[in-house]
Each structure stands twice: as structure tokens, then as C-alpha cells.
C-alpha positions as CSV (number, residue, x, y, z in Angstrom):
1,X,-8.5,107.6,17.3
2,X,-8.2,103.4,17.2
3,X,-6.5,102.7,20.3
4,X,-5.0,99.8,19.2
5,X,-4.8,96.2,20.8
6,X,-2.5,96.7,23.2
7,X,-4.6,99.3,24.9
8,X,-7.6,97.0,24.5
9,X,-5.6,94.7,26.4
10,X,-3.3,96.3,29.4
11,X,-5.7,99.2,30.2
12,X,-8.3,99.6,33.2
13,X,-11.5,100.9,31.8
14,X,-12.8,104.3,33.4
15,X,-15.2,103.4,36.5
16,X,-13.3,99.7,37.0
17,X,-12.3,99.0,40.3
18,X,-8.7,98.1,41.3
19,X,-6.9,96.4,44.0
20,X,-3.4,96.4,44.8
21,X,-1.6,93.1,43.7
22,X,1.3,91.4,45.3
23,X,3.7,92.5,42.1
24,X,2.9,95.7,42.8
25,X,4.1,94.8,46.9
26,X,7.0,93.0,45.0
27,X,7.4,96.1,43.4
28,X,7.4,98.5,46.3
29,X,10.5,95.9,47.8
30,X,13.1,97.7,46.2
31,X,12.2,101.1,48.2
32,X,12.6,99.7,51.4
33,X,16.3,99.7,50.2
34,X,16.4,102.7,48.4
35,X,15.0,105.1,51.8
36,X,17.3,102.3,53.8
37,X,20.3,103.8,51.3
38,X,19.4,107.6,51.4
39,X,19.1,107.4,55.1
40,X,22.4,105.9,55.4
41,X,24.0,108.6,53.1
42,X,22.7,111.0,55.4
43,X,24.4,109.4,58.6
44,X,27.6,109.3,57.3
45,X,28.1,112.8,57.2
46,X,25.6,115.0,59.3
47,X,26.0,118.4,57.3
48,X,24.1,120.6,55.4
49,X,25.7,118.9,52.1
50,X,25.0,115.6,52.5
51,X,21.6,117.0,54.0
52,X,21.2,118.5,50.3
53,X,22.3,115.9,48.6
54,X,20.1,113.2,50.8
55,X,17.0,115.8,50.2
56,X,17.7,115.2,46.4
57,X,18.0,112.0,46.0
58,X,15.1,111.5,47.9
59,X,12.4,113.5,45.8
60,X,13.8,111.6,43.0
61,X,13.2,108.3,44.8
62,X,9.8,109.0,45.6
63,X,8.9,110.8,42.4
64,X,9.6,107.8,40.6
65,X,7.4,105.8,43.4
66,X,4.6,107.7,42.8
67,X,4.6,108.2,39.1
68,X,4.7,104.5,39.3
69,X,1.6,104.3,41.5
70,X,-0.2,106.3,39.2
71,X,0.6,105.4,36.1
72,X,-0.1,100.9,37.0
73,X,-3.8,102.7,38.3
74,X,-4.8,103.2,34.3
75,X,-3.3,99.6,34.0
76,X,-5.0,96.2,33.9
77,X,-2.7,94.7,36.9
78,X,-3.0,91.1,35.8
79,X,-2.2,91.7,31.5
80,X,1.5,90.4,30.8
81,X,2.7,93.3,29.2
82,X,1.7,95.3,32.6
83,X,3.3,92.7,34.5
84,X,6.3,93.0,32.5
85,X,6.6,96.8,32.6
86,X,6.5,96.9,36.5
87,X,9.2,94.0,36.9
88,X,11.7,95.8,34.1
89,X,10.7,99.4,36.2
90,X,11.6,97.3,39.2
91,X,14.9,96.4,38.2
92,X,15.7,100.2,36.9
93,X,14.8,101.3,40.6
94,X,17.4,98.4,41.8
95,X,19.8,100.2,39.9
96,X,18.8,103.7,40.8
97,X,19.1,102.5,44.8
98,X,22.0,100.7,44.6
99,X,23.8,104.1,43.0
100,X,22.1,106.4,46.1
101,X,25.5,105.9,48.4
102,X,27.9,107.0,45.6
103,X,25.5,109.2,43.3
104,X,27.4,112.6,44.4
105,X,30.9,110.4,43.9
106,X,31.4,107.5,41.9
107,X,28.0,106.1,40.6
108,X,26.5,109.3,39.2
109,X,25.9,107.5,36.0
110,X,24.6,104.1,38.0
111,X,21.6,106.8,39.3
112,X,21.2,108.8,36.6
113,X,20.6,105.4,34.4
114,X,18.1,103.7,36.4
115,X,16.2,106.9,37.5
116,X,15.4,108.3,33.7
117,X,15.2,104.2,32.4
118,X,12.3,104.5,34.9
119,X,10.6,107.7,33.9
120,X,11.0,107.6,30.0
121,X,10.2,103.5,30.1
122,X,7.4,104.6,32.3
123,X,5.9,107.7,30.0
124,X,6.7,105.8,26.7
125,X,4.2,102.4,27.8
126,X,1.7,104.8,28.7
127,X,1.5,106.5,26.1
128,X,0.8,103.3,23.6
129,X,-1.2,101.7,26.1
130,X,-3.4,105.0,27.0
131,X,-3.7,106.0,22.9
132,X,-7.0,107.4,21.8
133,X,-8.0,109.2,25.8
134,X,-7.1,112.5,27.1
135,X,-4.6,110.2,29.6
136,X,-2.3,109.1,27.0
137,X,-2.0,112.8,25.4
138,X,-1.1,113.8,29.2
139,X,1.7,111.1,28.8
140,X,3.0,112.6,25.7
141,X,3.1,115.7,28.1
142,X,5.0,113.9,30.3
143,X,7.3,112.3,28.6
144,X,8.5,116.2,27.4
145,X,8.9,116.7,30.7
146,X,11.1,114.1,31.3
147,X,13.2,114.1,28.6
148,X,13.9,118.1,29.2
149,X,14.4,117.1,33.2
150,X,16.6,114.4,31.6
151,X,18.6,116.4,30.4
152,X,19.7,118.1,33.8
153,X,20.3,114.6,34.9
154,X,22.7,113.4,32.6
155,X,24.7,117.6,32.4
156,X,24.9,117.0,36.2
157,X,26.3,113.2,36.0
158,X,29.0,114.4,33.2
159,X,29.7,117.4,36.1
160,X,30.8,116.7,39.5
161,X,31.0,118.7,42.6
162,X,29.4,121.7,43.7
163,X,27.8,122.0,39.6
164,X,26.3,118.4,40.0
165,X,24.6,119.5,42.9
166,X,23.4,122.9,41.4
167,X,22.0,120.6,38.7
168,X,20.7,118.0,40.1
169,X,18.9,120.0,42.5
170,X,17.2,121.7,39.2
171,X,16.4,118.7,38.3
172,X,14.2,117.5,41.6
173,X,13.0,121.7,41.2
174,X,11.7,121.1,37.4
175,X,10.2,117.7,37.8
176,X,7.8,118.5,40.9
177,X,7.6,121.9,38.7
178,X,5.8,119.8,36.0
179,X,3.6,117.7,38.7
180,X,2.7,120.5,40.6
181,X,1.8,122.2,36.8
182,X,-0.1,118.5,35.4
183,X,3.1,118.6,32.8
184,X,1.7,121.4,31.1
185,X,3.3,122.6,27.6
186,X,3.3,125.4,25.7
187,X,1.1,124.6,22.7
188,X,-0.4,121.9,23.9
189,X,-1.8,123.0,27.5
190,X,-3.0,120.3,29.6
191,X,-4.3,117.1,28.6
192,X,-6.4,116.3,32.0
193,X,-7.1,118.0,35.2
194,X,-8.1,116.9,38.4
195,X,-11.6,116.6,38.3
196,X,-10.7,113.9,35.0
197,X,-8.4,112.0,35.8
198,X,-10.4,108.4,36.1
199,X,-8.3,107.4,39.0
200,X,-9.4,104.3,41.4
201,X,-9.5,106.2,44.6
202,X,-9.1,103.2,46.6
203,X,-6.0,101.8,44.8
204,X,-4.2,104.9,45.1
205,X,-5.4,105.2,48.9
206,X,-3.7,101.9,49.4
207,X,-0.7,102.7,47.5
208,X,-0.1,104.9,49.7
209,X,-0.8,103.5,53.2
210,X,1.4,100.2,52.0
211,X,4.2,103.2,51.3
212,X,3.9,104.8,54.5
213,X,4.4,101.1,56.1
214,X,7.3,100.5,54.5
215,X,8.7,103.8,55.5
216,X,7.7,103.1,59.4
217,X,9.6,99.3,59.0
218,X,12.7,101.1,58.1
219,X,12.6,103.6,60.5
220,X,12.2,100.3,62.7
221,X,14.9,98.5,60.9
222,X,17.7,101.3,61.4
223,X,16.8,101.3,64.7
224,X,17.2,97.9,65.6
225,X,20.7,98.2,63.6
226,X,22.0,101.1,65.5
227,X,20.8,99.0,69.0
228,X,23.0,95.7,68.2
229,X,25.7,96.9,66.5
230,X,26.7,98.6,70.2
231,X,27.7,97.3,73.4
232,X,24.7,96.9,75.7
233,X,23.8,99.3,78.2
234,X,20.7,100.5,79.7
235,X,20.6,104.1,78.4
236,X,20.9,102.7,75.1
237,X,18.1,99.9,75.9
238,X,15.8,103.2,77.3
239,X,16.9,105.2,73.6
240,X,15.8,102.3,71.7
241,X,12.2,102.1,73.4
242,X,12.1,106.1,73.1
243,X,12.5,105.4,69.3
244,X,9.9,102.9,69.4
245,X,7.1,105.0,71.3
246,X,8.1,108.0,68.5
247,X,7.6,105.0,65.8
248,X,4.9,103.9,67.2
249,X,3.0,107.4,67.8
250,X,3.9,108.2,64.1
251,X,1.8,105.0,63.0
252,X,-1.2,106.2,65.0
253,X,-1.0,109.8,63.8
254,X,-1.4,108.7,60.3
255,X,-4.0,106.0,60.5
256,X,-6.1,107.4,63.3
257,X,-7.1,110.7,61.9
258,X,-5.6,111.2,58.6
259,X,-5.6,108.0,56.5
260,X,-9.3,107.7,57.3
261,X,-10.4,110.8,55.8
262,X,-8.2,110.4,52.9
263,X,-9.9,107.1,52.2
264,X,-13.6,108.2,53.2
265,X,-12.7,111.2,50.5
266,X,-11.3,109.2,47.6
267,X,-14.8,106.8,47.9
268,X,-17.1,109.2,47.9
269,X,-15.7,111.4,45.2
270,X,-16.8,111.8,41.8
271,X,-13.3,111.8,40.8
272,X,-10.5,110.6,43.3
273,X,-7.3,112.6,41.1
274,X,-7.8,115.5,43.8
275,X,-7.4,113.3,46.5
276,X,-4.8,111.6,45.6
277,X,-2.9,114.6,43.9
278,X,-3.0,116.6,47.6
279,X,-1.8,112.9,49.0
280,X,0.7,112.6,46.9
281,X,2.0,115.8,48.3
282,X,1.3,114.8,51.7
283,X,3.2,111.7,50.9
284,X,6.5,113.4,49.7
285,X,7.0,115.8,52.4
286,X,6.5,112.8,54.8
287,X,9.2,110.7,53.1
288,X,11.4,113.5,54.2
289,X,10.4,113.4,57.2
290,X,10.5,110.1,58.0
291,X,14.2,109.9,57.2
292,X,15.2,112.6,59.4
293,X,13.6,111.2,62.1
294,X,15.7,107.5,61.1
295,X,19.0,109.1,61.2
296,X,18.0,111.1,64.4
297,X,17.0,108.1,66.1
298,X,19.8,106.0,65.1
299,X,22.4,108.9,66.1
300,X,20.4,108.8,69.4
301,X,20.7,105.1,69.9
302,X,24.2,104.4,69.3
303,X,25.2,107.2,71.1
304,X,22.9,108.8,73.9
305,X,25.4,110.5,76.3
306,X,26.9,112.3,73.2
307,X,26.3,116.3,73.6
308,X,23.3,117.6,70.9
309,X,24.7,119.3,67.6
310,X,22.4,121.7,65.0
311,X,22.5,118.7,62.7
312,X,21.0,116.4,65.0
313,X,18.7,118.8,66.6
314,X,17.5,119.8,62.8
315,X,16.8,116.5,62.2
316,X,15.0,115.5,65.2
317,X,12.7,117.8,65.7
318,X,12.6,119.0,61.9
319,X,11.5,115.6,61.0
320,X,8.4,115.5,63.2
321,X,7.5,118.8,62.5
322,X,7.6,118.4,58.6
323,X,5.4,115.3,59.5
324,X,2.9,116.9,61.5
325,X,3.5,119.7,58.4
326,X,2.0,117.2,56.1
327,X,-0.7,116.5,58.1
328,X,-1.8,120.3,57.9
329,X,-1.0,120.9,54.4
330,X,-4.0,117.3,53.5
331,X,-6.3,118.4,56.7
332,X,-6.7,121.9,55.3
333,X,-7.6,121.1,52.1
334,X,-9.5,117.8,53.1
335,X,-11.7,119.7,56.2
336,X,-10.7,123.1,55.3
337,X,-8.9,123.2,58.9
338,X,-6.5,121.1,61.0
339,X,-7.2,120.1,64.7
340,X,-5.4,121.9,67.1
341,X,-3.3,119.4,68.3
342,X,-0.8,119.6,64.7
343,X,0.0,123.7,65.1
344,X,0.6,123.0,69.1
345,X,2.7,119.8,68.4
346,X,4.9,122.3,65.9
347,X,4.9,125.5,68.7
348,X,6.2,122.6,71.5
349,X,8.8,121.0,68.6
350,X,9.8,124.4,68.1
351,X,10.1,125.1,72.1
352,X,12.2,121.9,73.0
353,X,14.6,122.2,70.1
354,X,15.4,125.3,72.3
355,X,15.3,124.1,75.4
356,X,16.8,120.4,74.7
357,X,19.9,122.1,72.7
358,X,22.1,122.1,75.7
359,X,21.5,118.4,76.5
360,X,22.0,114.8,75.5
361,X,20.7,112.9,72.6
362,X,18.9,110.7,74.4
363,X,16.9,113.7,75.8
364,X,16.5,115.3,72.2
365,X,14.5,112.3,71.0
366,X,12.8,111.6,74.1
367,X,11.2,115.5,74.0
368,X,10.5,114.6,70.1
369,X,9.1,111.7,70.8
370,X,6.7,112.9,73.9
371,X,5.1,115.6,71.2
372,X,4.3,113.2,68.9
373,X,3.0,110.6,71.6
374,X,0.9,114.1,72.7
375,X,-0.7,114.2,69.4
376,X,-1.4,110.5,68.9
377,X,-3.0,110.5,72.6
378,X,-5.0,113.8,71.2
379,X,-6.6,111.9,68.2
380,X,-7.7,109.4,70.2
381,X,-10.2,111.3,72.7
């Protein structure tokens, strides 16, 4: 089948290498405020609702990251209609974040608009500008998907309560359903799979890396917040450089060990999509992570002589353990193992939640914090 001239003229041809362009770091912009939202949802209330409600909102934010990612990799970066598509899908995530604080109250339908604006704008481009290759065929795939997810979406805006939550959280259920299944369809199967997907290894490889920065600076940023919105005082000084070191120690763990043999993986194979599919993965699970160990640290900060609760304890040593989780989940598929140091960094988390519950907060994230400076130090020798 013709493809037509607009994918003649917005699409990368198969093999063509791809960088990562400052739109697409333009782009990225508006998640720094969207994971700065969901982790400030969470602090308000530190309870297994707004834990719920925080974990949905989140796999929708970085669903729509990633499907992002992947779908400007097929995409000649520098094309106007490509430049176009990623500023208008910018401005839909602007309105998806700025609905994050009152999705489960007031701006339901301020969400709900910018999240599917995202995903059926998305699916529909892709699907003109991919016409006439097994991609764009997986696009019409997707777009069923979304449009049935879609529907979820809006039932749970019109609802409210405990039912929005119910279907909401179907919604986040059914859409990494369809990843997890490549948006397969009854009668029409799957369009690609991961040995054909005619990714850019390295694109996607940065994508993710520039992500993962972005998550560290606001981990950084809602520290420094926490830190000067209180009175000074040296135990809040010493929480504030326990934060750091965890920040810090999370950087190294990612870059020293893992990021490498993503990268070294993606160039050398034949197709990249499995690669990046297992990363993307990776990438989710660490989003949640990442937050949890925000709020924990910011909790920590503004107050460090406050007795631990379960919600603070879940969160910070949960958080580093569904970190050093991820790490597993891409090292076992990458290597077909994962060193040591990740399952004893889990067995000490898992110790010092225990041991730590009857103490401060500035002692919970300072026993978090020394596991994941343990592993760091093990990656480097």
C-alpha cells in the first residue's frame, strides 16, 4: 500500500539513526511537574488511598511518557508536522499534570481530557504517518486499545468516589494489559513483535537515561523544599544530607552497572524493541519508586524527631526496594542473573524496616539510605 506523502515526509526510515533533540527535552519539561504533582498528592495524605490513587495516576503519567518515547523513535525529529505533534502532545500533558492534585476531586475531567487527547492524538498521527508498514497496522491496534481504555476513563470521571477509583484503576490494569500483550486484537493478532520493531536502540536508551534524570532532580527539588520551608536546625541540616547521599547512591546504582548494559545491549542488537520493551518496564516500576522515596525523604526532612508510622516506613524502604526490584527484573533478563548485592540490599531493606519501626524518621531514611550507599559502593569494586 502507497504510504502517502506525509509518511514520506515525517517518518524515520528502518536502520536510520536517531538522536534525541532539544524538543523532545522541551518535551520531557512538563513531567518534571507532573511526578513533582503526584508526589505532592501523596504527601498530603499518607494513606493507603491516596497511596492508590498516587499509584494510578502515576502509570498513567508515565504510560503516556513512554508511548510518547516510542512512538517520536519511527519519527523524523526535525519534519514540522513531527514538531508540531510533540508541542500539541506537550500541551495535553500540561493539562493532564496540572489536573493530578484534584483528579480524584474536582478536575477528574481536566485529567481525563489531557491523558486520552494524548493517547488517541498520539495513535491517530501514527497511524497516517506509519501507513503501508507492519508499525502503522500495530497503531491501528493501538488506537482500539485506547479508545476501549478510554472508555474506563471517561465512566470513571462521570463517577466519583470509591467507583472512580475501581475504574480508574482498570484503566491503568487494561492499558499496561495491552503493552504487556503488543495491543493484540482478536482478529487481527499482532502487527509486530519484538524482534521487528525497527527501533533506534540508542534513542530510546537516552530517552530513558534523560527520564531517570529528571526523576533524580525532583527527588532533589522536594528535598530542598521540605529543607527551607522549616526553621533551621541541625538534625534537619544532617536529614537533608542523608537524603542527598540516598539521591546520590540512587544515581550511581543506575549508571554504574545498569545503564551501561542496557546501552551496550541496545547497540549490538539486531533489533533494540527487546531492549527497550524490558526497559520500559524497568522504567515504570522505578517511577514508583522514586516517588516513594521523595515523599519519604521530604516527610523525613521537615520533621526528623517525629515517631515512624507504616505509611512512612512503606514508603521508605518500599521505595528502594522496588528500585533495587527493577534492577533485578532488567539484570535477569539482560545477564540471565543479578549480582548479589540487589537480593542482599532487599533482605537488609526488609530487616531495618523491622528494626528502624520503633524509631525516628531521621533514622528510617538514614538505614534506607546506608543500603543503597552499600550497593552503589558494591558496583564499584
Amino acid at each position: 500500500m502507497d504510504g502517502g506523502p506525509l509518511r514520506i515526509a515525517v517518518s524515520r526510515a528502518p536502520g536510520a539513526e536517531r538522536v534525541v533533540t532539544p524538543l523532545e527535552l522541551f518535551f520531557d519539561l512538563v513531567y518534571v511537574f507532573a511526578i513533582g504533582q503526584l508526589s505532592h498528592h501523596l504527601l498530603e495524605h499518607v494513606d493507603l488511598r491516596t497511596g492508590a490513587e498516587t499509584v494510578i495516576m502515576a502509570l498513567a503519567v508515565v504510560y503516556a511518557w513512554y508511548m510518547t518515547a516510542w512512538g517520536a523513535n519511527w519519527l523524523e525529529p526535525d519534519r514540522l508536522p513531527v514538531r508540531v505533534l510533540l508541542v500539541t502532545l506537550m500541551f495535553a500533558s500540561l493539562l493532564m499534570s496540572v489536573g493530578i492534585a484534584d483528579a480524584f476531586d474536582g478536575r477528574a475531567w481536566l485529567f481525563v481530557t489531557g491523558y486520552l487527547l494524548l493517547q488517541v492524538g498520539r495513535s491517530a498521527f501514527l497511524i497516517v504517518a506509519l501507513r503501508g508498514r507492519a508499525l502503522g497496522e500495530h497503531f491501528v491496534n493501538d488506537l482500539i486499545w485506547e479508545l476501549a481504555t478510554g472508555g474506563l476513563w471517561v465512566a470513571g470521571a462521570i463517577a466519583d468516589g470509591d467507583a472512580r477509583l475501581v475504574l480508574w484503576g482498570l484503566a491503568v490494569v487494561t492499558t499496561q494489559a495491552g503493552v504487556w500483550a503488543l495491543h493484540w486484537v482478536p482478529g487481527r493478532g499482532r502487527a509486530i513483535d519484538l524482534r521487528h520493531t525497527e527501533i533506534a536502540g540508542g534513542h530510546l536508551v537516552e530517552r530513558f537515561r534523560l527520564f531517570f534524570i529528571i526523576l533524580l532532580g525532583e527527588t532533589v527539588l522536594l528535598a530542598g523544599e521540605a529543607f527551607t520551608d522549616e526553621p533551621f536546625e541541625l538534625e534537619r541540616l544532617l536529614a537533608l544530607a542523608i537524603s542527598f547521599a540516598g539521591t546520590v547512591a540512587l544515581w550511581w546504582c543506575y549508571f554504574q552497572r545498569v545503564e551501561g548494559i542496557g546501552a551496550e545491549q541496545a547497540e549490538t542488537a539486531e533489533d533494540a524493541g527487546d531492549v527497550g520493551w524490558w526497559g520500559t518496564w524497568t522504567l515504570t516500576l522505578i517511577v514508583l519508586a522514586l516517588i516513594g522515596i521523595a515523599v519519604g525523604d521530604e516527610l523525613a526532612i521537615a520533621h526528623p524527631g517525629d515517631d515512624t508510622t507504616l505509611g512512612f516506613t512503606i514508603l521508605t524502604f518500599g521505595g528502594p526496594a522496588l528500585f533495587l526490584l527493577a534492577q533485578v527484573f532488567f539484570l535477569h533478563h539482560a545477564l540471565g542473573r543479578a549480582p548479589r548485592s540487589r537480593p542482599l540490599g532487599l533482605a537488609a531493606l526488609a530487616i531495618l524496616a523491622v528494626a528502624t519501626a520503633p524509631l525516628t524518621l531521621i533514622a528510617g531514611i538514614a538505614a534506607s539510605s546506608a543500603v543503597l550507599v552499600a550497593v552503589a559502593i558494591s558496583d564499584t569494586t
